[in-house]
N, CA, C and O atoms as a Maestro MAE file, in Angstrom:
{
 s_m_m2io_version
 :::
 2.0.0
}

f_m_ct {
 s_m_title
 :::
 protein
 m_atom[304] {
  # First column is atom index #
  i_m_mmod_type
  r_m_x_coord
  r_m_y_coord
  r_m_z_coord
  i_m_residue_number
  s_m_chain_name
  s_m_pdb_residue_name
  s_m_pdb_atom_name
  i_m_atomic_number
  :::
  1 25 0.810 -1.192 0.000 1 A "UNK " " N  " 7
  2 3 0.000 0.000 0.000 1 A "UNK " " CA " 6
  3 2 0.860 1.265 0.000 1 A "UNK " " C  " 6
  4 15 0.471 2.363 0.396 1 A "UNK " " O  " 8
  5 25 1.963 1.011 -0.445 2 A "UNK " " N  " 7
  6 3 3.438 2.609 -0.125 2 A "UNK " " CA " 6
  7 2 3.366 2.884 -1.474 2 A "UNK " " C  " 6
  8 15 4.361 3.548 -1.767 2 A "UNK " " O  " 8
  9 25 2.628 2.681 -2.487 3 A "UNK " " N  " 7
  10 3 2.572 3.202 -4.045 3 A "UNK " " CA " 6
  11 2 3.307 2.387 -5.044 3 A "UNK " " C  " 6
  12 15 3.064 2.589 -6.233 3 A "UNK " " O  " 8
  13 25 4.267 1.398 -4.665 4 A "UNK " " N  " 7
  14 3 4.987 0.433 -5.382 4 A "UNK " " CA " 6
  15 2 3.770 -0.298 -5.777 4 A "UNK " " C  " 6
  16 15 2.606 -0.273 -5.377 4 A "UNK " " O  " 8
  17 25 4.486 -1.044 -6.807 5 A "UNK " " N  " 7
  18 3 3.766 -2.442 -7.849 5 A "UNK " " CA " 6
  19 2 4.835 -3.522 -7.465 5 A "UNK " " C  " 6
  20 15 6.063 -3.538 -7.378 5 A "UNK " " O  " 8
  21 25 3.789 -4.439 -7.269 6 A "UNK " " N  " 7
  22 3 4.039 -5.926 -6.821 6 A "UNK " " CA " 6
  23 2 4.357 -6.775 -8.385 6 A "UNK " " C  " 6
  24 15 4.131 -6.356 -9.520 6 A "UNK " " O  " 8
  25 25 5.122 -8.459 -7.839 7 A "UNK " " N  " 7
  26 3 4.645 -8.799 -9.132 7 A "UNK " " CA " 6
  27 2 3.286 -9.270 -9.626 7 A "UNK " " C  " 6
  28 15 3.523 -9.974 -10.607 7 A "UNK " " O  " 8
  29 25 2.493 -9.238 -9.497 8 A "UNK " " N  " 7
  30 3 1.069 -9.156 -9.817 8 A "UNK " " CA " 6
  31 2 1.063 -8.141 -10.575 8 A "UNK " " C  " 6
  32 15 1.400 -8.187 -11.758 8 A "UNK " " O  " 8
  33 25 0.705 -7.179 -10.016 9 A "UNK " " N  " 7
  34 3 1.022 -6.076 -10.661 9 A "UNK " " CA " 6
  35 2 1.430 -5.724 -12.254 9 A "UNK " " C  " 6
  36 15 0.879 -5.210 -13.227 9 A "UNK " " O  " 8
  37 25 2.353 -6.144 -12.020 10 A "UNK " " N  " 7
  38 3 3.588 -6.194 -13.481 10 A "UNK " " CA " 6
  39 2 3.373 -7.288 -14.093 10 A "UNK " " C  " 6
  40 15 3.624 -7.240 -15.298 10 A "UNK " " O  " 8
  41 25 2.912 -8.483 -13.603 11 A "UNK " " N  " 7
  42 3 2.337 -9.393 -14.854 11 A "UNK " " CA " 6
  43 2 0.806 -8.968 -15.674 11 A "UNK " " C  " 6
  44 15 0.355 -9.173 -16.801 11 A "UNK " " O  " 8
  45 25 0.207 -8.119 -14.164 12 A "UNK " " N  " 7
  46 3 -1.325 -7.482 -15.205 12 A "UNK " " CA " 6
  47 2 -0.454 -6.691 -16.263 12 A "UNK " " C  " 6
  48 15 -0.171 -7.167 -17.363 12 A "UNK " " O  " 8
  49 25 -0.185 -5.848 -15.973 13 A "UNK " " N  " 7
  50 3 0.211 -4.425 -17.138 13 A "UNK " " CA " 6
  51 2 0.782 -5.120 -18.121 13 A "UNK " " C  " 6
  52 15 0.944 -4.563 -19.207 13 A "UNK " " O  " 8
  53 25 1.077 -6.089 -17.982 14 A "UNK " " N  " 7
  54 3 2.307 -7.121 -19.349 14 A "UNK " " CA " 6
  55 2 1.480 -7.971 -20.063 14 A "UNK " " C  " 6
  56 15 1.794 -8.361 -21.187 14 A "UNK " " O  " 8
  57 25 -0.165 -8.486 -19.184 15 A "UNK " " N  " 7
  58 3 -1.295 -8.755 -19.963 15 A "UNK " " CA " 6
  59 2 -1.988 -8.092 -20.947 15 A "UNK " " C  " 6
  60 15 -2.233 -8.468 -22.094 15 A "UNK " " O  " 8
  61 25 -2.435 -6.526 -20.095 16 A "UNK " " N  " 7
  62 3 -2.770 -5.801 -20.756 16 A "UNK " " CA " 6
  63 2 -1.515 -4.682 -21.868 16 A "UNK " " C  " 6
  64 15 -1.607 -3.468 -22.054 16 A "UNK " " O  " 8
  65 25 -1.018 -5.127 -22.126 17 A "UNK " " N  " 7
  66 3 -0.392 -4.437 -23.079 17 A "UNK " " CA " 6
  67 2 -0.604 -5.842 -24.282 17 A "UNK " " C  " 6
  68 15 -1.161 -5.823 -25.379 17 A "UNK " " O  " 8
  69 25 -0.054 -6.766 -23.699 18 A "UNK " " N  " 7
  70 3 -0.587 -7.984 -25.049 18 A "UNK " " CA " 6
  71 2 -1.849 -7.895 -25.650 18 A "UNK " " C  " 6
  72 15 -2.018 -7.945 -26.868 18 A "UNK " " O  " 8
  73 25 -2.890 -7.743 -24.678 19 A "UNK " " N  " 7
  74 3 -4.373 -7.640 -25.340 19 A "UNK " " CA " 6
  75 2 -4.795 -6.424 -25.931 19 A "UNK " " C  " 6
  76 15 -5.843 -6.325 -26.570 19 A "UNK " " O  " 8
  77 25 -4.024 -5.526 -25.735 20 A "UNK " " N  " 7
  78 3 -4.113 -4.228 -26.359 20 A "UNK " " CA " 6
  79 2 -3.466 -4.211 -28.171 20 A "UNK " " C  " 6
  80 15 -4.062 -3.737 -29.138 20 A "UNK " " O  " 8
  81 25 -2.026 -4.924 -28.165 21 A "UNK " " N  " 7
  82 3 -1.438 -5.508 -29.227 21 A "UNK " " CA " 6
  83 2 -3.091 -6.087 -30.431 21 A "UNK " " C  " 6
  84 15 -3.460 -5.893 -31.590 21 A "UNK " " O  " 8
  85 25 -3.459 -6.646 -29.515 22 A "UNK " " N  " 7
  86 3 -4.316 -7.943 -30.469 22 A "UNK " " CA " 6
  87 2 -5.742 -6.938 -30.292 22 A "UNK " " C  " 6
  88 15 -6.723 -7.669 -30.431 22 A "UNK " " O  " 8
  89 25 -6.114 -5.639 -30.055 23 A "UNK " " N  " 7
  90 3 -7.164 -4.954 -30.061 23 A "UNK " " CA " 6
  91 2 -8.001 -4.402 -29.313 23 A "UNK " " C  " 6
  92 15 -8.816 -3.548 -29.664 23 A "UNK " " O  " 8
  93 25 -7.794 -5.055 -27.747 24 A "UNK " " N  " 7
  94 3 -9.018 -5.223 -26.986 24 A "UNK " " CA " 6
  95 2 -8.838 -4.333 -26.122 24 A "UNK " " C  " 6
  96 15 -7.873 -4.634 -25.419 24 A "UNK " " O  " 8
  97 25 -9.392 -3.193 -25.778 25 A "UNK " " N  " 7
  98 3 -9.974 -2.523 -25.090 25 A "UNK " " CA " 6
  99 2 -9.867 -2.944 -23.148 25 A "UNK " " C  " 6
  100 15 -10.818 -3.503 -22.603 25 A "UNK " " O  " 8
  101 25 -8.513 -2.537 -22.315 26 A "UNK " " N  " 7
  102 3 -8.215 -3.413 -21.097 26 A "UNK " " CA " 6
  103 2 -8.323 -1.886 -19.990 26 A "UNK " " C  " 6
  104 15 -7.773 -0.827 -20.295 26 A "UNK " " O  " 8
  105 25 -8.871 -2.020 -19.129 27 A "UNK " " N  " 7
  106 3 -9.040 -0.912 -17.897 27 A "UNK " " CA " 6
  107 2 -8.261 -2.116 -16.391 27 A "UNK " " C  " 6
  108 15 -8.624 -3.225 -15.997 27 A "UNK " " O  " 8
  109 25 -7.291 -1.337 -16.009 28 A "UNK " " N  " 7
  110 3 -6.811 -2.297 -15.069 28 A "UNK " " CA " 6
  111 2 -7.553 -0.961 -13.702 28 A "UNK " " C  " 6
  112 15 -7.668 0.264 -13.710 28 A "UNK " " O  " 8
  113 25 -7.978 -2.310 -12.464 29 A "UNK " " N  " 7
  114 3 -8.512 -1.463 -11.373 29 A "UNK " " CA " 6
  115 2 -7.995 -1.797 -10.405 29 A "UNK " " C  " 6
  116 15 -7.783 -3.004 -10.280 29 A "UNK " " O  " 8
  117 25 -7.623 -0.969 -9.440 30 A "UNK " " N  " 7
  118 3 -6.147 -1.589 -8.214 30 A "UNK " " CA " 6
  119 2 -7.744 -1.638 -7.463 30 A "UNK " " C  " 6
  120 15 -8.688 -0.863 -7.309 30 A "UNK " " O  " 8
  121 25 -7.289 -3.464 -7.012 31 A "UNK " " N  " 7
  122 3 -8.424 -4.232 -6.461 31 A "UNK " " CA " 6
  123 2 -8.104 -4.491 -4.784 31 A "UNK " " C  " 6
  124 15 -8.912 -5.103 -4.085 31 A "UNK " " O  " 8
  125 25 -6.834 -3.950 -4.248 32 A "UNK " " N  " 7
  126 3 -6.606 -4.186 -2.985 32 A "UNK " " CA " 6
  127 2 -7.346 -4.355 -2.172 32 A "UNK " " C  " 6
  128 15 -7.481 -5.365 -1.482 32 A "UNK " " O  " 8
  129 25 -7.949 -3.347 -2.140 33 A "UNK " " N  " 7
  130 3 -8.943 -2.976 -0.582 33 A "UNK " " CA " 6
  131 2 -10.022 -3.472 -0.734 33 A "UNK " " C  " 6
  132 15 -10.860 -3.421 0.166 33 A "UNK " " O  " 8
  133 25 -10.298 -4.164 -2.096 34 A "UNK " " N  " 7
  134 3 -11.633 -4.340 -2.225 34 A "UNK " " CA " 6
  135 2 -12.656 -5.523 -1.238 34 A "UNK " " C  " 6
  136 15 -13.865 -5.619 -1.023 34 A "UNK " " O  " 8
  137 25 -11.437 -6.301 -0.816 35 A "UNK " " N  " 7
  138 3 -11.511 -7.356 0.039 35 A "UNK " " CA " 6
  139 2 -12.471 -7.252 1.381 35 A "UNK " " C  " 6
  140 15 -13.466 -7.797 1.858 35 A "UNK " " O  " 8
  141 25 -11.298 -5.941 1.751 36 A "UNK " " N  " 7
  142 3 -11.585 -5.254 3.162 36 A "UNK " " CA " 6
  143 2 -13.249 -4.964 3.015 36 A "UNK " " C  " 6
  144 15 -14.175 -5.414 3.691 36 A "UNK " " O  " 8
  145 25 -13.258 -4.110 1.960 37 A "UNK " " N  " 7
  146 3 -14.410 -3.133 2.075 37 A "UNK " " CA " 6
  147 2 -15.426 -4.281 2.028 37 A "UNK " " C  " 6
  148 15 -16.374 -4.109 2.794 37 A "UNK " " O  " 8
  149 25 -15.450 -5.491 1.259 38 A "UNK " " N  " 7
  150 3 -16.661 -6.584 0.891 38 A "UNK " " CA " 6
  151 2 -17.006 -6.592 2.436 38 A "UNK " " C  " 6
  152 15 -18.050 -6.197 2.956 38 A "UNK " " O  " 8
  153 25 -15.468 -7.337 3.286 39 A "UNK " " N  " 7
  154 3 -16.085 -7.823 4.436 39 A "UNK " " CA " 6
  155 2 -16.947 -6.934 5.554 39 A "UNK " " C  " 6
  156 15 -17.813 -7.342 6.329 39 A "UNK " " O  " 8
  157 25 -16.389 -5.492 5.371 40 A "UNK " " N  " 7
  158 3 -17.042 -4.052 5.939 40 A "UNK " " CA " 6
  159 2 -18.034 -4.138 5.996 40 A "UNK " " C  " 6
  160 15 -18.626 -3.997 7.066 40 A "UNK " " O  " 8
  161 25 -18.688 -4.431 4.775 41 A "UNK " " N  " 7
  162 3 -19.938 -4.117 4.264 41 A "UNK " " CA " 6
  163 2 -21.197 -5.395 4.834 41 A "UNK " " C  " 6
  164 15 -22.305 -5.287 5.359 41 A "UNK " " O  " 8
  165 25 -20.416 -6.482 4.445 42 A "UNK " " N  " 7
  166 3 -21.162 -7.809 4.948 42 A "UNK " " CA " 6
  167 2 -21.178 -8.119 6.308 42 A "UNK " " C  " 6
  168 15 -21.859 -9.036 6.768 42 A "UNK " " O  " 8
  169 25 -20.426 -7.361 7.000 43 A "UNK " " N  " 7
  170 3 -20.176 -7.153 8.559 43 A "UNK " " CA " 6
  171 2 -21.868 -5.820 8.929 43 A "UNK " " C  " 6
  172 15 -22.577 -5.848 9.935 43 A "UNK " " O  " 8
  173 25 -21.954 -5.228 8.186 44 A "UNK " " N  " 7
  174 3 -22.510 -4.236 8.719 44 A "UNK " " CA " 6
  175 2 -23.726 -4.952 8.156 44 A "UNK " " C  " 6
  176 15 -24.650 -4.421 8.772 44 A "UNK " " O  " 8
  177 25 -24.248 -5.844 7.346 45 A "UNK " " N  " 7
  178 3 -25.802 -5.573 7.066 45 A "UNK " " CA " 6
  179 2 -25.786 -7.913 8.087 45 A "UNK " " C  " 6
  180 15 -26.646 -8.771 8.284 45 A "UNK " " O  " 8
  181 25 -24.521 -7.810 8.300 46 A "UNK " " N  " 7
  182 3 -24.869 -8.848 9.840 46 A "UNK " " CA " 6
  183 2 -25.115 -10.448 8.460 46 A "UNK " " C  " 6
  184 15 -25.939 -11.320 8.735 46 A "UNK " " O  " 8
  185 25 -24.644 -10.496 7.710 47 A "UNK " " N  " 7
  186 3 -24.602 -11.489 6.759 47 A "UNK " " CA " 6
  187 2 -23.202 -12.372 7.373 47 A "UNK " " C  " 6
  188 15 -22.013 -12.068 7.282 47 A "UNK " " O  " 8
  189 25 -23.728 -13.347 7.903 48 A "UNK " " N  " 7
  190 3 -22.673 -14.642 7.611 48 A "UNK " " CA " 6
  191 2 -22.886 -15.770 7.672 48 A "UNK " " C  " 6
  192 15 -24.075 -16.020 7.871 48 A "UNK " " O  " 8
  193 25 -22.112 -16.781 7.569 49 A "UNK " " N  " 7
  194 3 -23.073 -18.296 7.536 49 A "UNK " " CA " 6
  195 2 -21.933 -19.300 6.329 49 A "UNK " " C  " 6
  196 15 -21.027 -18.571 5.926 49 A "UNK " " O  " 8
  197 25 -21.891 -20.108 6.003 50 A "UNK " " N  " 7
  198 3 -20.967 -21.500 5.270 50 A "UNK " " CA " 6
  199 2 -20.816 -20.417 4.176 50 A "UNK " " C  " 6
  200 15 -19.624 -20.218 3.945 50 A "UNK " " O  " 8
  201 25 -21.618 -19.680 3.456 51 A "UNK " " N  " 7
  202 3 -20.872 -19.032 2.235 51 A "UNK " " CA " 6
  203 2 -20.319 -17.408 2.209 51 A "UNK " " C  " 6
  204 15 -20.139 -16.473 1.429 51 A "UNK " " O  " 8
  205 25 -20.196 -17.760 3.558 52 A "UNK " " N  " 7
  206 3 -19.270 -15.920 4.056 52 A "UNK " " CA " 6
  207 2 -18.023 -16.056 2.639 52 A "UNK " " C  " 6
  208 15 -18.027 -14.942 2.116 52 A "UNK " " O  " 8
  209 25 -17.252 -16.762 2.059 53 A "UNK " " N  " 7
  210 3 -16.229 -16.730 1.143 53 A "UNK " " CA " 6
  211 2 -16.875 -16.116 -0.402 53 A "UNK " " C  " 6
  212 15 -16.348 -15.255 -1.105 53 A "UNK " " O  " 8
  213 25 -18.046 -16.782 -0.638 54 A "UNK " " N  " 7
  214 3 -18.104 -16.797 -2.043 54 A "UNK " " CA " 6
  215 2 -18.753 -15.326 -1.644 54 A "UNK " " C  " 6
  216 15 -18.322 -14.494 -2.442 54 A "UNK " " O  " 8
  217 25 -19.514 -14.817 -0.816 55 A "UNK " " N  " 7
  218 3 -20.662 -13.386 -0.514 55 A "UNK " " CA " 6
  219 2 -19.666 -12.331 -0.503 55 A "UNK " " C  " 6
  220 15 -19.904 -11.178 -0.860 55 A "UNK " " O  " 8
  221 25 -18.206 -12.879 0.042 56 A "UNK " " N  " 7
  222 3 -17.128 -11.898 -0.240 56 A "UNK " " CA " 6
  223 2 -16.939 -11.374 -2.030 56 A "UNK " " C  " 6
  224 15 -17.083 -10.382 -2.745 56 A "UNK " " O  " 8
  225 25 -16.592 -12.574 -2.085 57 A "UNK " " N  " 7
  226 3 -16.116 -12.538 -3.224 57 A "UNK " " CA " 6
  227 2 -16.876 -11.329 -4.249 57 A "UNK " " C  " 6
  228 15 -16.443 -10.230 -4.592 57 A "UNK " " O  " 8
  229 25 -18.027 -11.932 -4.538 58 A "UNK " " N  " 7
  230 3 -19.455 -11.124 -4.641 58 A "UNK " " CA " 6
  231 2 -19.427 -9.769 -5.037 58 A "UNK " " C  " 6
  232 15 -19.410 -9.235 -6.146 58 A "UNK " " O  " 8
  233 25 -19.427 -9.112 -3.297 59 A "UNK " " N  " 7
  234 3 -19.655 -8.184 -3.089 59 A "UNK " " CA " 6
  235 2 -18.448 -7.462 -3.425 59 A "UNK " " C  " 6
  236 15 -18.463 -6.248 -3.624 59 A "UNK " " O  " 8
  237 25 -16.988 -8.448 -3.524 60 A "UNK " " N  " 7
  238 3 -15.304 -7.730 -4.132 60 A "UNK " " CA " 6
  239 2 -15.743 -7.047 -5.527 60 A "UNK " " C  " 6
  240 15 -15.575 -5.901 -5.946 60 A "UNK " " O  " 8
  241 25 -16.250 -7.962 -5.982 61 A "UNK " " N  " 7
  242 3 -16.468 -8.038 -7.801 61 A "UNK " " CA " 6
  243 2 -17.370 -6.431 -8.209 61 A "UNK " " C  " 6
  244 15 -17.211 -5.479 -8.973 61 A "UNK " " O  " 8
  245 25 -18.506 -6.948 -7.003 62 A "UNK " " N  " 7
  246 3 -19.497 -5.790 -7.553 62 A "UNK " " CA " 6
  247 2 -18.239 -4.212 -7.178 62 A "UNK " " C  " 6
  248 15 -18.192 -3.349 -8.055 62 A "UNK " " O  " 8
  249 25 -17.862 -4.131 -6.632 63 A "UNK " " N  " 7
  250 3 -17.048 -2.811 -5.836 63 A "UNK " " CA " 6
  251 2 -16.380 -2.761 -7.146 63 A "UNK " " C  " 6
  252 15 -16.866 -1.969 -7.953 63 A "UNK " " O  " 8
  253 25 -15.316 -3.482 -7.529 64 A "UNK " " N  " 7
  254 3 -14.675 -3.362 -8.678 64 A "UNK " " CA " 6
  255 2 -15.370 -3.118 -10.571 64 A "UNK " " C  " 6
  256 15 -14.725 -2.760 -11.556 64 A "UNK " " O  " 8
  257 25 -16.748 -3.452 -10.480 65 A "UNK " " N  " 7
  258 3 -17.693 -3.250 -11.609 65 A "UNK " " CA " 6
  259 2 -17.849 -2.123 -11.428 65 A "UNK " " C  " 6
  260 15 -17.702 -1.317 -12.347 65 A "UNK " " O  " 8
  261 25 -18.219 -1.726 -10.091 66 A "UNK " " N  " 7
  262 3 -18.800 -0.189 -10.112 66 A "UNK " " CA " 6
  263 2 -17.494 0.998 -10.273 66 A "UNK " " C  " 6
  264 15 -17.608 2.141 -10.717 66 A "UNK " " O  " 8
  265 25 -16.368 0.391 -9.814 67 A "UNK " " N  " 7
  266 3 -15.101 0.993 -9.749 67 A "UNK " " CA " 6
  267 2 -15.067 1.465 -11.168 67 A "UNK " " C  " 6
  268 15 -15.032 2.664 -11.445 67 A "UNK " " O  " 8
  269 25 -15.078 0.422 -12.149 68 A "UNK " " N  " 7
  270 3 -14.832 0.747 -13.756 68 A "UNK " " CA " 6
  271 2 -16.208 1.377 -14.504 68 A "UNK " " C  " 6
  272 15 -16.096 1.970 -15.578 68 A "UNK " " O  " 8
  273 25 -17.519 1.198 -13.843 69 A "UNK " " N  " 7
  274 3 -18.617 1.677 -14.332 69 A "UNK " " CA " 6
  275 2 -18.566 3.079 -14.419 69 A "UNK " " C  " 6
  276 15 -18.791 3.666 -15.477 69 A "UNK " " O  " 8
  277 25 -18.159 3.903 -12.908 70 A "UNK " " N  " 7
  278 3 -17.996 5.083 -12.313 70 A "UNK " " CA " 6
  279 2 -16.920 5.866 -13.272 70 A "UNK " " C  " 6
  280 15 -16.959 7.069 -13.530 70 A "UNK " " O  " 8
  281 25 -16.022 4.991 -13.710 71 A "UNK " " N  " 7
  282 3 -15.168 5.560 -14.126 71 A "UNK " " CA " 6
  283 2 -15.073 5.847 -15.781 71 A "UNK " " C  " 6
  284 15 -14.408 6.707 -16.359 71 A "UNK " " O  " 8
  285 25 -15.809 5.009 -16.239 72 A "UNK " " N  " 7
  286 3 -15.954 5.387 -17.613 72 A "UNK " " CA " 6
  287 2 -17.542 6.203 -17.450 72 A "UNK " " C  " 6
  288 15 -17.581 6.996 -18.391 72 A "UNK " " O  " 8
  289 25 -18.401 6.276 -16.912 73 A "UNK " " N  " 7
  290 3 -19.361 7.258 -16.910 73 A "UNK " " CA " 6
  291 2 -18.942 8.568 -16.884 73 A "UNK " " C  " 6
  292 15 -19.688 9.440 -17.331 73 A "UNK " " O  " 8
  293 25 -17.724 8.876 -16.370 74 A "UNK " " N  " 7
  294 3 -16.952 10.092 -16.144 74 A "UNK " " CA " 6
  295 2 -16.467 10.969 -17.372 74 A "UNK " " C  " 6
  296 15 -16.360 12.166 -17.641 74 A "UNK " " O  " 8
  297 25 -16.093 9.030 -18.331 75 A "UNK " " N  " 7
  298 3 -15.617 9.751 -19.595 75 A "UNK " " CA " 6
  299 2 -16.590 10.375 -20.481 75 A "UNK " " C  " 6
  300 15 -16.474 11.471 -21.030 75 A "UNK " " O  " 8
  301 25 -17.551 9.567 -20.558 76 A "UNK " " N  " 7
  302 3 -19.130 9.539 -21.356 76 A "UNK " " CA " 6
  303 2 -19.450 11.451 -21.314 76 A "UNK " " C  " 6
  304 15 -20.487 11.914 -21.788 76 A "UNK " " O  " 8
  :::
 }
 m_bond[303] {
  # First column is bond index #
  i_m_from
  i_m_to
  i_m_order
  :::
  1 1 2 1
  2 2 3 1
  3 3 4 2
  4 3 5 1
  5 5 6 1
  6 6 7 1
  7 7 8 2
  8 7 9 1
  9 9 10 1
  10 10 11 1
  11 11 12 2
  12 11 13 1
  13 13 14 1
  14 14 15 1
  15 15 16 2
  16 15 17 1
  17 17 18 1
  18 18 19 1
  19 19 20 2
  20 19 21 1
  21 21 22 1
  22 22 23 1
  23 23 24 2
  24 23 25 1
  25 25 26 1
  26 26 27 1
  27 27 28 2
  28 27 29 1
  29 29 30 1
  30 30 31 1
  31 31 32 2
  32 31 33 1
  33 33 34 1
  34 34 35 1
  35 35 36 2
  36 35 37 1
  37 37 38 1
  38 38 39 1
  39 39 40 2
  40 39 41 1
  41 41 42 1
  42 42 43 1
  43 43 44 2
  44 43 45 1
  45 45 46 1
  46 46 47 1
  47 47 48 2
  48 47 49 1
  49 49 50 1
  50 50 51 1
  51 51 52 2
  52 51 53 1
  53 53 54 1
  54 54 55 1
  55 55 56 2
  56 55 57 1
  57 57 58 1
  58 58 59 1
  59 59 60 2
  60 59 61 1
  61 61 62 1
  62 62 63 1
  63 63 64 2
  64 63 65 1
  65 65 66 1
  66 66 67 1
  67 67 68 2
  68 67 69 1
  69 69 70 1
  70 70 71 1
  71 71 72 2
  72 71 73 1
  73 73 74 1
  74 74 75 1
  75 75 76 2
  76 75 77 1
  77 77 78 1
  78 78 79 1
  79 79 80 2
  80 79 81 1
  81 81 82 1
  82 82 83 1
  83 83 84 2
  84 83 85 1
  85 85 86 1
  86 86 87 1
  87 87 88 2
  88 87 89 1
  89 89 90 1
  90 90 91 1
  91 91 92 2
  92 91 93 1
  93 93 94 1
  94 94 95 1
  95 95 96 2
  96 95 97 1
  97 97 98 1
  98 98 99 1
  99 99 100 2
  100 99 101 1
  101 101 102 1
  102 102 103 1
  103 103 104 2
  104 103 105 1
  105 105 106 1
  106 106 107 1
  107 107 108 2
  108 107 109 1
  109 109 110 1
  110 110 111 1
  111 111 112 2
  112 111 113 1
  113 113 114 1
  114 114 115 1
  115 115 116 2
  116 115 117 1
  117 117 118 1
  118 118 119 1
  119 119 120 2
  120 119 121 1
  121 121 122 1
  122 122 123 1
  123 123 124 2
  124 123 125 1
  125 125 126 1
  126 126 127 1
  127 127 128 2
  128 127 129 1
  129 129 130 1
  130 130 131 1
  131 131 132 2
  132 131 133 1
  133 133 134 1
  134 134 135 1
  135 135 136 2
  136 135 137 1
  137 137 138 1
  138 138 139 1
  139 139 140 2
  140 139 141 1
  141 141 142 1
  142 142 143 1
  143 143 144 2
  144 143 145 1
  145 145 146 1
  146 146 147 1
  147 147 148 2
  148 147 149 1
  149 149 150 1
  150 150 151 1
  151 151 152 2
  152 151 153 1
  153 153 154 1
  154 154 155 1
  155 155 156 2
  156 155 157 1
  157 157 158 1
  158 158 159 1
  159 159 160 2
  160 159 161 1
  161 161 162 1
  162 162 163 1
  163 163 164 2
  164 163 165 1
  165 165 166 1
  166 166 167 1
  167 167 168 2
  168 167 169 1
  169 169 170 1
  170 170 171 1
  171 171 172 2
  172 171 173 1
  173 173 174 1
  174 174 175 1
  175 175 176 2
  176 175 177 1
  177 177 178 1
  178 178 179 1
  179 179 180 2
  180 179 181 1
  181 181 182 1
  182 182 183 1
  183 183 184 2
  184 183 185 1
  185 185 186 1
  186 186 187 1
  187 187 188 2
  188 187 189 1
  189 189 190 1
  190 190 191 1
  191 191 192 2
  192 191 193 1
  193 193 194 1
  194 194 195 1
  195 195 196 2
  196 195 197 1
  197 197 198 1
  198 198 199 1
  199 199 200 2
  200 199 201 1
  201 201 202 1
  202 202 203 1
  203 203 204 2
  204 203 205 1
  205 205 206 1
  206 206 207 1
  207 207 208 2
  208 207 209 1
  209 209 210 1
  210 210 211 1
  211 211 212 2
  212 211 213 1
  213 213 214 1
  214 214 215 1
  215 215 216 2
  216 215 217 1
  217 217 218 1
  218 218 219 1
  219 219 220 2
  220 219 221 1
  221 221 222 1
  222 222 223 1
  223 223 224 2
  224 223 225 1
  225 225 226 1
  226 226 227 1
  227 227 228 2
  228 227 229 1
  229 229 230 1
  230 230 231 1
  231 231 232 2
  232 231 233 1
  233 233 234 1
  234 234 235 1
  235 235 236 2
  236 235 237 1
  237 237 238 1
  238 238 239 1
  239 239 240 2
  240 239 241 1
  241 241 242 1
  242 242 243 1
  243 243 244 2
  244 243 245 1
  245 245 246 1
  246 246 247 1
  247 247 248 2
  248 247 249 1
  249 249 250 1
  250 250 251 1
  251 251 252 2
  252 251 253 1
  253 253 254 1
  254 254 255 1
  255 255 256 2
  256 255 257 1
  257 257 258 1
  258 258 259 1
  259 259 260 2
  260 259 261 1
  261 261 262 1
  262 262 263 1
  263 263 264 2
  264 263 265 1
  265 265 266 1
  266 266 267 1
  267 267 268 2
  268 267 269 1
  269 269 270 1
  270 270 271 1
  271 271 272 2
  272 271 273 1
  273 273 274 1
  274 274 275 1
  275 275 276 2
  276 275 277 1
  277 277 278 1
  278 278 279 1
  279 279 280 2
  280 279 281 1
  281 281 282 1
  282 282 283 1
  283 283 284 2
  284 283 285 1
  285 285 286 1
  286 286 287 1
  287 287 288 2
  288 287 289 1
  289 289 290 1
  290 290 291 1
  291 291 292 2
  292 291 293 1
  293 293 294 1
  294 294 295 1
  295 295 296 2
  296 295 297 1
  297 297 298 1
  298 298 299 1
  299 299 300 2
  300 299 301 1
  301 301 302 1
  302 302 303 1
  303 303 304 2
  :::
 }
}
């Protein structure tokens, strides 16, 4: 979280520059926190039970849809 890139990191940007090569249209979204915030969130509306993992997951994904939704609405 000190502003450096991991290797993760540097293998996305080395993806998306290949798929860019071959045409496709790539938005990379720094997904860190998104974890945190799922469990924040699923903590606060008192959700848990055998599929606390996948409800994470879920709720990671949606944060990160809206992350790139928000952000190209901006461009629009």
């Amino acid at each position: 979280m000190d502003g450096s890139e991991g290797p993760r990191a540097e293998k996305s940007r080395a993806l998306k520059e290949r798929l860019e090569e071959r045409g496709c249209e790539v938005t990379l979204v720094d997904e860190r926190r998104t974890t945190v915030e799922a469990h924040a969130i699923l903590t606060e509306t008192g959700r848990r039970g055998k599929q606390r993992k996948k409800r994470v997951d879920a709720v990671a994904a949606s944060l990160i849809l809206e992350t790139y939704l928000n952000a190209h609405r901006e461009e629009a």
